[in-house]
C-alpha positions as CSV (number, residue, x, y, z in Angstrom):
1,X,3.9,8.8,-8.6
2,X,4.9,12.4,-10.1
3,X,3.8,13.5,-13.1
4,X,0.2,10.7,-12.9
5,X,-3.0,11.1,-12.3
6,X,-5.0,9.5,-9.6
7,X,-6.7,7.4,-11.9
8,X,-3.0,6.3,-13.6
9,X,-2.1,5.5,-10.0
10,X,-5.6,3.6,-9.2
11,X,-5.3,1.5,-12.6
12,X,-1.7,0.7,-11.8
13,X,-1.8,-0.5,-8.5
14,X,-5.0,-2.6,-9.1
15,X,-2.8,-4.2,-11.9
16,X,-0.1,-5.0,-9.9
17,X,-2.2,-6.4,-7.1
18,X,-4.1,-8.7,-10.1
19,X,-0.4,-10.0,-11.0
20,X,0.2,-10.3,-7.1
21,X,-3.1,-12.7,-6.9
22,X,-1.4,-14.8,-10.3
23,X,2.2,-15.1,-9.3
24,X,2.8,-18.6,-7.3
25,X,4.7,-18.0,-4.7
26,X,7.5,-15.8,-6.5
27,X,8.3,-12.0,-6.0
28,X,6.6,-9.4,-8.0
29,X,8.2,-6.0,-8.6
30,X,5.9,-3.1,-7.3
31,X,5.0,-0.2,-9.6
32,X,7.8,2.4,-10.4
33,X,7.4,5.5,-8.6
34,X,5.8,3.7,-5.7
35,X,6.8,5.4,-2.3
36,X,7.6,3.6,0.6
37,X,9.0,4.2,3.8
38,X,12.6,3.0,4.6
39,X,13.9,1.8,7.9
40,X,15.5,5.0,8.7
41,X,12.2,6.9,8.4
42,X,11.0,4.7,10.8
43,X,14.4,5.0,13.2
44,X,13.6,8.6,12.8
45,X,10.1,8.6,13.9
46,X,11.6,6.6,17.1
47,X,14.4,9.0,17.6
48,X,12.8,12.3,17.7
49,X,10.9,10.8,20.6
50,X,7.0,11.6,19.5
51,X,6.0,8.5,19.2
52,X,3.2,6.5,21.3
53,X,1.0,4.0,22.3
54,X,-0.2,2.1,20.8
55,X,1.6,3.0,17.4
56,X,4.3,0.8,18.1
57,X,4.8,-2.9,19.7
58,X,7.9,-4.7,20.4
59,X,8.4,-8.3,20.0
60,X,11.2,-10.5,21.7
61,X,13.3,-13.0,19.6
62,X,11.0,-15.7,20.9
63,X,7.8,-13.8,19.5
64,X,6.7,-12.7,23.0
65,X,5.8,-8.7,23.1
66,X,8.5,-7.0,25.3
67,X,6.7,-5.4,28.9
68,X,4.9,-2.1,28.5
69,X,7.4,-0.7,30.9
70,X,10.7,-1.6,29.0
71,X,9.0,0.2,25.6
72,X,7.1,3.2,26.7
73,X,8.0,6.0,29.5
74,X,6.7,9.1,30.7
75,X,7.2,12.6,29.2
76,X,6.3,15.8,30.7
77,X,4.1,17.9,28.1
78,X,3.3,21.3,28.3
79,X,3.9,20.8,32.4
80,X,2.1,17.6,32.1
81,X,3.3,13.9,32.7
82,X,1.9,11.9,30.1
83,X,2.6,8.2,29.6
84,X,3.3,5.8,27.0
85,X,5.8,7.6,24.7
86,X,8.4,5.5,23.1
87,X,12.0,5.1,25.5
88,X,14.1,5.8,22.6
89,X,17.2,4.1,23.6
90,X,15.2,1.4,25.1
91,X,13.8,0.8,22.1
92,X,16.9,1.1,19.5
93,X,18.8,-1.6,22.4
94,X,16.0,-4.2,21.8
95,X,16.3,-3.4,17.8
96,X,19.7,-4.4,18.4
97,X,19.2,-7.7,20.1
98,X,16.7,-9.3,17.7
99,X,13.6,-8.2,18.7
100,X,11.0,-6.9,16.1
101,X,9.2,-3.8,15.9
102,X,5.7,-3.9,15.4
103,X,4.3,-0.8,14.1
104,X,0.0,-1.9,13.8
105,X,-2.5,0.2,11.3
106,X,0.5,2.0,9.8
107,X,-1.6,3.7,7.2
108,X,-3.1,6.1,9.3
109,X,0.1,7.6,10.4
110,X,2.2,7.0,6.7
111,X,0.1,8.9,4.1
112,X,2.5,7.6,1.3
113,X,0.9,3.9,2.5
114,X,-2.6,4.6,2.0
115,X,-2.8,4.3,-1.7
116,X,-1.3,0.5,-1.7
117,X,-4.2,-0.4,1.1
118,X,-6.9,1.0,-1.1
119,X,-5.4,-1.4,-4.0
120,X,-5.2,-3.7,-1.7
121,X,-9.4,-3.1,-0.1
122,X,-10.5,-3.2,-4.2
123,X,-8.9,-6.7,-4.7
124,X,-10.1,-8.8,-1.7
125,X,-12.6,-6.4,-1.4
126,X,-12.5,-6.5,2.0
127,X,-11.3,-4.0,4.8
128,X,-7.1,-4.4,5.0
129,X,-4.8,-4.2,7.9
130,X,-1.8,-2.7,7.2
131,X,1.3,-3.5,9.6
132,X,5.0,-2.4,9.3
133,X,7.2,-4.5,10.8
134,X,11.1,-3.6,11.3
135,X,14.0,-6.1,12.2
136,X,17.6,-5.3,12.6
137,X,20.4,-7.3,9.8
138,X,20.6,-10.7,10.4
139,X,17.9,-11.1,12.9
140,X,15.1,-13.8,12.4
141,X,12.1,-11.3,12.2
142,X,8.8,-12.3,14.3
143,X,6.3,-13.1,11.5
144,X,2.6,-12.4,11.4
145,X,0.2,-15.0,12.4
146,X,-2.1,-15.6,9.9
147,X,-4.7,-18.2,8.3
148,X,-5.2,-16.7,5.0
149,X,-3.3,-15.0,2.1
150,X,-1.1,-12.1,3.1
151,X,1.1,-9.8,0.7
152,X,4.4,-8.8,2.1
153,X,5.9,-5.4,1.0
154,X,9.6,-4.9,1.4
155,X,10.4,-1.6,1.7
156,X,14.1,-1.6,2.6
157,X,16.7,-4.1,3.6
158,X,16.3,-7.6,1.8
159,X,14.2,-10.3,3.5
160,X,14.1,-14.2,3.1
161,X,10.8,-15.7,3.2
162,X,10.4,-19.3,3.8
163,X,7.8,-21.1,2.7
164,X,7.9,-24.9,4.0
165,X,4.2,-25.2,2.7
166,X,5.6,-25.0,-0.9
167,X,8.8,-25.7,-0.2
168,X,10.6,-22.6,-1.2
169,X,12.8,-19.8,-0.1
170,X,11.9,-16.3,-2.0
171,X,14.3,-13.6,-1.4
172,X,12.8,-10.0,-1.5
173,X,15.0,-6.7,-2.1
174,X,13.5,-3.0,-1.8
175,X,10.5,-2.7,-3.8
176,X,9.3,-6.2,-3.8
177,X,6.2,-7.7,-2.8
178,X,5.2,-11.3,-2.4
179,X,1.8,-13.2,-2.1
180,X,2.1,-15.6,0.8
181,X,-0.2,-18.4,1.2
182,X,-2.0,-19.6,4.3
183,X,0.2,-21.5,6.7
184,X,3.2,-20.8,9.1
185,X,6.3,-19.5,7.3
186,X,9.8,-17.9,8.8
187,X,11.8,-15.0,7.3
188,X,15.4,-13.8,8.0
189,X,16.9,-10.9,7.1
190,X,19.9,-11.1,4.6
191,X,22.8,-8.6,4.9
192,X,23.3,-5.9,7.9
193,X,21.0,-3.0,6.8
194,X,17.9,-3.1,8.9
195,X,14.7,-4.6,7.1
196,X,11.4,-2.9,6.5
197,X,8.5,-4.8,5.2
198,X,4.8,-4.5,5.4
199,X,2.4,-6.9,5.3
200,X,-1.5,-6.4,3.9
201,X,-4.0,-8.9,5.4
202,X,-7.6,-9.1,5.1
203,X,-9.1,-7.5,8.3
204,X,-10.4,-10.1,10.9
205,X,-13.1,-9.2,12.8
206,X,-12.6,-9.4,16.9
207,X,-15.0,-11.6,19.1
208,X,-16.2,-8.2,20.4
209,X,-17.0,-7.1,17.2
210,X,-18.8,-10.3,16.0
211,X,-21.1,-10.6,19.1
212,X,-22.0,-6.7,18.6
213,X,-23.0,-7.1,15.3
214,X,-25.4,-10.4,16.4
215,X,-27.1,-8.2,18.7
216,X,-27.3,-5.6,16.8
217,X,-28.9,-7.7,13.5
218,X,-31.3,-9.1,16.0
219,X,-32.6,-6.1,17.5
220,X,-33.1,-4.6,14.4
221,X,-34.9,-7.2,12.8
222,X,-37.2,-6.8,15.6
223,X,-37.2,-3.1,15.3
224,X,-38.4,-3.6,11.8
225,X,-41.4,-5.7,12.7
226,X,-45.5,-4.6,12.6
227,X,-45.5,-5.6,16.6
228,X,-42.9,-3.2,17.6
229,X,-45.7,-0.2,17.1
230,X,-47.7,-1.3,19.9
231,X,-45.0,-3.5,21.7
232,X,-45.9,-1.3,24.8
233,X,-49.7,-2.3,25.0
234,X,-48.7,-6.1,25.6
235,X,-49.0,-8.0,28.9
236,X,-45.1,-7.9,30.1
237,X,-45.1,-12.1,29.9
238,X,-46.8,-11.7,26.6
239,X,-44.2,-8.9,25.4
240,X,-41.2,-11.3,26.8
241,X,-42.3,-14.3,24.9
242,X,-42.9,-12.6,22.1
243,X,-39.3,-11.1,21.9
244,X,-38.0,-14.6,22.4
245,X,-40.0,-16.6,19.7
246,X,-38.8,-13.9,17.5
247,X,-35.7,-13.5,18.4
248,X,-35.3,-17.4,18.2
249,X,-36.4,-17.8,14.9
250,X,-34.3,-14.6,13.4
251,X,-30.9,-16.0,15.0
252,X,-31.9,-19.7,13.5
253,X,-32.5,-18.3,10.1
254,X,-29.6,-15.9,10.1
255,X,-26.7,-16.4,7.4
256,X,-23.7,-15.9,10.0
257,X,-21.4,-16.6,6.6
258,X,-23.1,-13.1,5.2
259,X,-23.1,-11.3,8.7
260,X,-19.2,-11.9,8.5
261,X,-18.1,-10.8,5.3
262,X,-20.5,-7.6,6.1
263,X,-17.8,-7.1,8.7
264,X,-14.4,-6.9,6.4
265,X,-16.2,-5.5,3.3
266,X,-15.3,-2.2,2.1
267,X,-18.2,0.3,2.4
């Protein structure tokens, strides 16, 4: 926003997103001055051919992600073949036919983004995943899958949302965000102008992640115990049955509710 401070852009977007978590199921205008990308920015960034894995998916009209070799294609680089660059006209020809673009942790490539997932971090207070996704007119977009509350972003084009869990249709024009509720939904996109919208969703730890952390709480609760100081004078049978008896009783005890929420909260 030109001519505001950071703190007049903070207190306004944190507004907005409180209005976001009040309005039931109904559009909510985003702050003036907000920038956005439009679908041409992103037709651009395709385009000029820079683009690269794995800054971009495609997904087929039936919601299936197109083959890695009908997307990406080698480009030679300073006398170097490197894969996984976009195929431009690949890409723009699958656009065409209904497919959706996928374009995952688009904040870290789209400065002007960044500020709406901070807003977004403060009120679920909780790391955010930010993902642009961009259908052609009149194409049934492929929708996120999610189980909890998502807010969609529209940056250009005009989407349809359907919402069969409350029973309504919310149409959403440039500039537009909506608070979706948990449950499957389907969008289409109104008029011939390609749509742009983003979605915010709290970040979900992987199975990866969650079994790392386990092992990681339980070897630094043992870490942190009087034992560990002379761990290395024990029998090796005594040592091994120690570090199961502890182990067992940390991993009963532990709250795997707070261990998660450790995982999506915001430093």
């Amino acid at each position: 926003m030109k001519g505001s401070s950071v703190k007049d852009v903070t207190d306004t977007l944190d507004s907005w997103f409180a209005e976001l978590a009040e309005a039931e199921s109904r559009a909510v205008a985003a702050p003036p001055g907000l920038t956005l990308p439009r679908a041409g920015d992103l037709r651009a960034t395709i385009e000029c051919g820079l683009l690269a894995w794995p800054y971009l998916q495609v997904l087929g009209p039936d919601g299936a992600a197109v083959a890695h070799e009908n997307v990406f294609t080698t480009r030679t680089v300073q006398n170097h073949a490197v894969p996984g660059y976009v195929h431009r006209s690949r890409v723009l020809a699958l656009l065409a036919g209904g497919a959706t673009l996928r374009f995952p942790s688009v904040g870290d490539w789209r400065p002007e983004i960044r500020p709406v997932v901070q807003a977004a971090q403060r009120a679920l207070v909780s790391g955010v995943e930010a993902t642009a996704w961009l259908t052609a007119g009149g194409a049934d977009p492929v929708l996120p899958e999610h189980s909890g509350e998502i807010v969609v972003v529209v940056c250009s084009g005009t989407l349809r949302w359907k919402m069969p869990s409350v029973g309504r249709v919310v149409e959403l024009g440039p500039g537009q965000a909506l608070k979706v509720v948990a449950g499957p939904g389907s969008g289409q996109v109104a008029g011939p102008d390609d749509c742009l919208f983003i979605t915010l969703a709290r970040r979900v730890p992987s199975a990866r992640e969650l079994v790392a952390a386990v092992q990681e709480a339980g070897l630094a609760h043992l870490a942190g115990l009087p034992q560990t100081a002379t761990h290395h004078l024990m029998p090796a049978a005594a040592k091994a049955e120690w570090v199961r008896t502890e182990l067992n009783r940390f991993y009963a005890d532990l709250d795997a509710a707070e261990l998660l929420h450790s995982l999506v909260r915001v430093p």
